[in-house]
BALO-802554 format. One line per 2 residues: number of its first residue (from 1); their letters; for each residue x, y, z of C-alpha. Coordinates in steps of 0.02 Angstrom, whole numbers, plus 50000, padded with zeros to 5 digits. Layout:
REM residues N
NUM) a) X/Y/Z | ...
***
This chain:
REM residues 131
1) xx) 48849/49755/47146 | 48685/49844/47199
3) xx) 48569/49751/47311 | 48381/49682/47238
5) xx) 48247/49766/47319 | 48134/49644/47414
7) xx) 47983/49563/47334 | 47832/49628/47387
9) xx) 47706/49556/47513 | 47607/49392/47411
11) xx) 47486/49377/47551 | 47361/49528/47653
13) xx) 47299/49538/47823 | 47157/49650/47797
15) xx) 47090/49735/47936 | 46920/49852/47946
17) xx) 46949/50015/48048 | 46778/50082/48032
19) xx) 46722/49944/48134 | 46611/49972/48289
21) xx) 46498/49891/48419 | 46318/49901/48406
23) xx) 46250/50040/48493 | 46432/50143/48492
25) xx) 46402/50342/48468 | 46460/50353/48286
27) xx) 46592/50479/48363 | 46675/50360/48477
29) xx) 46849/50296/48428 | 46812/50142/48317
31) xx) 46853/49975/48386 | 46929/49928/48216
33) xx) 47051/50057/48182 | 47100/50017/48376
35) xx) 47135/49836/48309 | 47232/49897/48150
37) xx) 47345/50012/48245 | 47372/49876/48387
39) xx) 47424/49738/48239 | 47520/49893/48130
41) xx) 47639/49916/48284 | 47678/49734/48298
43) xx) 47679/49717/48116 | 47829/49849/48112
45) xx) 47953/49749/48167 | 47843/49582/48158
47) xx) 48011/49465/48062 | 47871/49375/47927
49) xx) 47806/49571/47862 | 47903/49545/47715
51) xx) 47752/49413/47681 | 47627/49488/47745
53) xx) 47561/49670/47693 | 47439/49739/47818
55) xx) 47284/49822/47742 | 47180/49954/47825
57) xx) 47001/49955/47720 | 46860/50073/47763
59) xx) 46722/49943/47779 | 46723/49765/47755
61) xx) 46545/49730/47778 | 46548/49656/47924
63) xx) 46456/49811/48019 | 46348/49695/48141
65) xx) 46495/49598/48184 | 46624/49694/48228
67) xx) 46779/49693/48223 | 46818/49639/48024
69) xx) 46987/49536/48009 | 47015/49454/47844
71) xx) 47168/49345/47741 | 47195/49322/47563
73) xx) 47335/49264/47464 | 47372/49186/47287
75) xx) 47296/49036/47229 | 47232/48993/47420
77) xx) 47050/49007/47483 | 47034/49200/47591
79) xx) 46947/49191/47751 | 46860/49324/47840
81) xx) 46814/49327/48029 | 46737/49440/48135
83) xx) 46684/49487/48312 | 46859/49516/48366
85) xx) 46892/49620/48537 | 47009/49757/48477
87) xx) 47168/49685/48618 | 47344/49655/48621
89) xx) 47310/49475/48619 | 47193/49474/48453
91) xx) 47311/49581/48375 | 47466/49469/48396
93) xx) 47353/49317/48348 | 47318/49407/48212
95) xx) 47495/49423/48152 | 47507/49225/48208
97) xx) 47373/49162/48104 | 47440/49293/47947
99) xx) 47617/49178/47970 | 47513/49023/47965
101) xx) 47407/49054/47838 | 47572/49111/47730
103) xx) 47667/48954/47784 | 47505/48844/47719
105) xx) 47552/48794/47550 | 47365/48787/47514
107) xx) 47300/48928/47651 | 47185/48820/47720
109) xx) 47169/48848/47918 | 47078/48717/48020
111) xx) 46996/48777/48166 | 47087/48688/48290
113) xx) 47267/48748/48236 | 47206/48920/48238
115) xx) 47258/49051/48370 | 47148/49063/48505
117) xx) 47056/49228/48456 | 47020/49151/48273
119) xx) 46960/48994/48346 | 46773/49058/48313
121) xx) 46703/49203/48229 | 46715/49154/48064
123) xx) 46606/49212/47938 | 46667/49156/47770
125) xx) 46796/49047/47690 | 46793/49113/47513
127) xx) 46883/48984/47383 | 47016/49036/47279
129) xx) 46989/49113/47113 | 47012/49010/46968
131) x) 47116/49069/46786
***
């Protein structure tokens, strides 16, 4: 008897890794690809990545607000925040507020049940799509 494959990933953590301050020298390391590589080596072994794909997207938009973190999932409202600080501790919030929002049968996140870091720096709360 052969073993199923796993399903894939029915939620995304998206983060922006060309994200930078204001005023950074457009050759410094970007404070958004810091962020994605601090979540992608928790996310290796994180036990709830078999929900959770984690993105890596050249440019969100959010270029005077940096850094670019973002959720979306099916049927549930996506959310995108910004003006994260590109630490340990935003990047395993990140990963907690990915298991929340995954655990949320309808994604919604309210403010005060967020992790710390996601608390503020919100930008939008885009509503699901509709067939």
């Amino acid at each position: 008897m052969s073993e199923q494959p796993p399903s894939p990933p029915t939620h995304t953590l998206h983060i922006c890794v060309t994200c930078r301050p204001k005023g950074a020298p457009p050759d410094a390391v970007r404070d958004g690809r810091l962020l994605f590589e601090a979540v992608a080596a928790l996310h290796a072994d994180w036990p709830e990545r078999h929900q959770v794909a984690l993105n890596g997207v050249e440019c969100m938009s959010g270029c005077d607000r940096a850094c670019t973190v973002a959720l979306s999932g099916p049927g549930k409202p996506s959310y995108l925040f910004c003006d994260k600080a590109p630490t340990p501790e935003t990047a395993a919030a990140a990963l907690d507020l990915a298991a929340q929002y995954a655990a949320s049968d309808t994604g919604v996140l309210m403010r005060g049940e967020r992790p710390a870091p996601f608390r503020s720096g919100i930008l939008a709360k885009i509503p699901p799509s509709t067939p």
